[in-house]
C-alpha positions as CSV (number, residue, x, y, z in Angstrom):
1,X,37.0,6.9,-25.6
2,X,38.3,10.0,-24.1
3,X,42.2,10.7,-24.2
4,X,43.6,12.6,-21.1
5,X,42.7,16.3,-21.4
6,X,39.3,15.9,-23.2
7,X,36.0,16.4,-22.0
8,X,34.1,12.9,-20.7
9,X,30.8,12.4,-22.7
10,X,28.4,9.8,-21.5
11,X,28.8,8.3,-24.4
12,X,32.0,6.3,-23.7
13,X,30.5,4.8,-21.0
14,X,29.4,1.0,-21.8
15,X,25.3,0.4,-21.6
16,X,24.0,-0.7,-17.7
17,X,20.9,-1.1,-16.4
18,X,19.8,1.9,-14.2
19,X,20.0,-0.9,-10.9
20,X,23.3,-1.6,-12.0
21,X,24.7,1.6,-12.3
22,X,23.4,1.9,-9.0
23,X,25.3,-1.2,-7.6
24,X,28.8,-0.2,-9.1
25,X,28.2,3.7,-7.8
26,X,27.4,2.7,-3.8
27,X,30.6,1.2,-2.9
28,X,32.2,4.4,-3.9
29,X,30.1,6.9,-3.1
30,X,29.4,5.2,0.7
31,X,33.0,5.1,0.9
32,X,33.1,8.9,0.0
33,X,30.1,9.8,2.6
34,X,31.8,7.5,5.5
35,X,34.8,9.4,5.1
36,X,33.3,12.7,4.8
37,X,31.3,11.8,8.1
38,X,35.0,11.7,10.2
39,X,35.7,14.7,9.4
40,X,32.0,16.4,9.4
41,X,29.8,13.8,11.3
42,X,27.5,11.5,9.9
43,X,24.5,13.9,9.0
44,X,26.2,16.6,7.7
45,X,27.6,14.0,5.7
46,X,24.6,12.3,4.3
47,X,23.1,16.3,3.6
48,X,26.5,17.1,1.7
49,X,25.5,14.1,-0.5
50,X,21.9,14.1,-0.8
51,X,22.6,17.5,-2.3
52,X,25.2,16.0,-4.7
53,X,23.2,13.2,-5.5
54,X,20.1,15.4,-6.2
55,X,22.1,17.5,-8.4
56,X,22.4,14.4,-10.5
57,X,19.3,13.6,-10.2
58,X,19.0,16.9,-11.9
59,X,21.1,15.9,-14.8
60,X,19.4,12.9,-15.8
61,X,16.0,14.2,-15.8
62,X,17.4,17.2,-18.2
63,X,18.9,14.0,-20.5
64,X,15.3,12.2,-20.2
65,X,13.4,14.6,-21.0
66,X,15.1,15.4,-23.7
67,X,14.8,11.9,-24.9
68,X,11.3,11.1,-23.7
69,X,9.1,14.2,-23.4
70,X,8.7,16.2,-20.9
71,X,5.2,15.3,-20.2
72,X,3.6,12.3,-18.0
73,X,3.8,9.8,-20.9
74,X,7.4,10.3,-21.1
75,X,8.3,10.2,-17.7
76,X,6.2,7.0,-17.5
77,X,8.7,5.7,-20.7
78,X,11.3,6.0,-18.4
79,X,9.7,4.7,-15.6
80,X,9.1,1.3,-17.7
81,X,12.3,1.7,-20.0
82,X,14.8,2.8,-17.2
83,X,14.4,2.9,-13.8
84,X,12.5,-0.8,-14.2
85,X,14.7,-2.6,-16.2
86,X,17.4,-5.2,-14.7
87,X,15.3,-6.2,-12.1
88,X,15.3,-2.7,-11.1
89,X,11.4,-2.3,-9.6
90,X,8.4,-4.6,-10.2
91,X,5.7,-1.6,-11.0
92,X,1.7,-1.4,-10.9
93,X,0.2,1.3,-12.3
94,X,-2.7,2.4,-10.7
95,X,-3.6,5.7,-13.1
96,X,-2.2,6.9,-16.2
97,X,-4.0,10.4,-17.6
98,X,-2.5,13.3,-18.8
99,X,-2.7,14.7,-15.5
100,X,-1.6,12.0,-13.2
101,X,0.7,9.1,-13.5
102,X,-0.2,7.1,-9.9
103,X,1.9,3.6,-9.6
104,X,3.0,1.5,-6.9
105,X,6.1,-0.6,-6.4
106,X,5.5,-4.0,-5.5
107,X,9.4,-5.1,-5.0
108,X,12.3,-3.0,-5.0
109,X,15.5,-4.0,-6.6
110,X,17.6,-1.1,-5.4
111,X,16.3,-1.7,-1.9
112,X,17.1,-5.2,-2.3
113,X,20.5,-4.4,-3.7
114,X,21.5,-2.1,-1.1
115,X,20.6,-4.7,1.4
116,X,22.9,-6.8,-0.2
117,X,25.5,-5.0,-0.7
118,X,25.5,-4.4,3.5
119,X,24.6,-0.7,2.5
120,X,21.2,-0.4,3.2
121,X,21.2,2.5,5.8
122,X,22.4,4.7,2.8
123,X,19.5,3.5,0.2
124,X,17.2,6.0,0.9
125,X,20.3,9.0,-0.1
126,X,22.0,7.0,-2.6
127,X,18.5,6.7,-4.4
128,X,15.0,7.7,-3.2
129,X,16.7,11.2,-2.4
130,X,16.8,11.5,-6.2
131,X,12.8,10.9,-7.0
132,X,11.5,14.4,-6.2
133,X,14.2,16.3,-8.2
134,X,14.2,14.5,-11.0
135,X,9.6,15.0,-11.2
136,X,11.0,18.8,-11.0
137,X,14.0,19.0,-13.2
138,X,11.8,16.6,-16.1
139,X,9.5,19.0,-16.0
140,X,8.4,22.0,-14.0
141,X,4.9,21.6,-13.9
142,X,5.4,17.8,-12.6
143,X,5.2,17.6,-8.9
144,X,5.8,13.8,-7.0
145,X,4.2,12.7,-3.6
146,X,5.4,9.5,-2.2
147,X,4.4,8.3,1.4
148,X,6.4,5.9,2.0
149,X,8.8,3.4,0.4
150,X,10.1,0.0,0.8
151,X,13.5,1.1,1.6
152,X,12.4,3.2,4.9
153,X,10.8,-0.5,6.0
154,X,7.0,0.1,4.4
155,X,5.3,-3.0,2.5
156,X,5.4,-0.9,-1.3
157,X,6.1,2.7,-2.4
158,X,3.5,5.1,-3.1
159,X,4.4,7.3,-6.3
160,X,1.5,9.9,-7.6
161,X,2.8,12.3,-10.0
162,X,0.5,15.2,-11.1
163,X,1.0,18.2,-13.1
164,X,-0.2,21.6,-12.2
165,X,-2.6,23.8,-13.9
């Protein structure tokens, strides 16, 4: 553990699941934003954190790709290994080639954790906000389009990755 003074590594914190880590960050982090919207208003808000959050987002793809590759297998290791585990997302993958990595969520468990939580107007910035950077920051040449998602109301989300060139 870190003693006052030292830096924090993410190391001393214990093992979640990605969903998890999600549920014990909202409460806060809404908290932050709903403050933050008294004193800015509500969108300005939700922009200051999007940008927060995507600079996280940031983060975490530097750490996976690291760990996993910075290539379409690897983000689809994390796909499976991370972001799906805990009842995080029931997945079908629809394509897997080196130059695309196409898959469709069937059920959402951060959507359905939001919900829960009474949160679910912030879903979409506490989480989906983070999808496009992190394609980016995992690798430059990896670019994300996603139509629609299940936490904006749609029946699945539509994730097709591609890299250039």
């Amino acid at each position: 553990m870190s003693q006052a003074g030292e830096p924090f590594e993410q190391t001393d914190v214990p093992e979640v699941s990605h969903v998890a880590r999600r549920a014990i960050q909202a409460p806060v982090v809404v908290t932050l934003i709903k403050a933050y919207a008294e004193e800015l208003g509500f969108e300005k808000a939700i922009e200051v954190a999007r940008r927060a959050i995507e600079q996280d987002a940031r983060a975490d793809a530097e750490a996976a790709g690291r760990k996993y590759g910075r290539d379409l297998e690897g983000l689809a290791r994390v796909i499976r290994e991370v972001w799906c585990q805990g009842a995080g997302m029931e997945i079908e993958f629809t394509e897997e080639s080196p130059r695309a990595l196409s898959f469709n969520v069937l059920q959402c468990g951060y959507a359905a954790m939001y919900d829960k939580l009474g949160l679910k107007e912030f879903g979409s910035c506490l989480s989906c906000s983070r999808d496009a950077v992190f394609a980016e920051a995992f690798a430059p040449d990896i670019r994300l389009t996603r139509t629609k998602t299940i936490m904006e109301g749609a029946t699945h989300c539509d994730f097709r990755y591609t890299r250039d060139g």
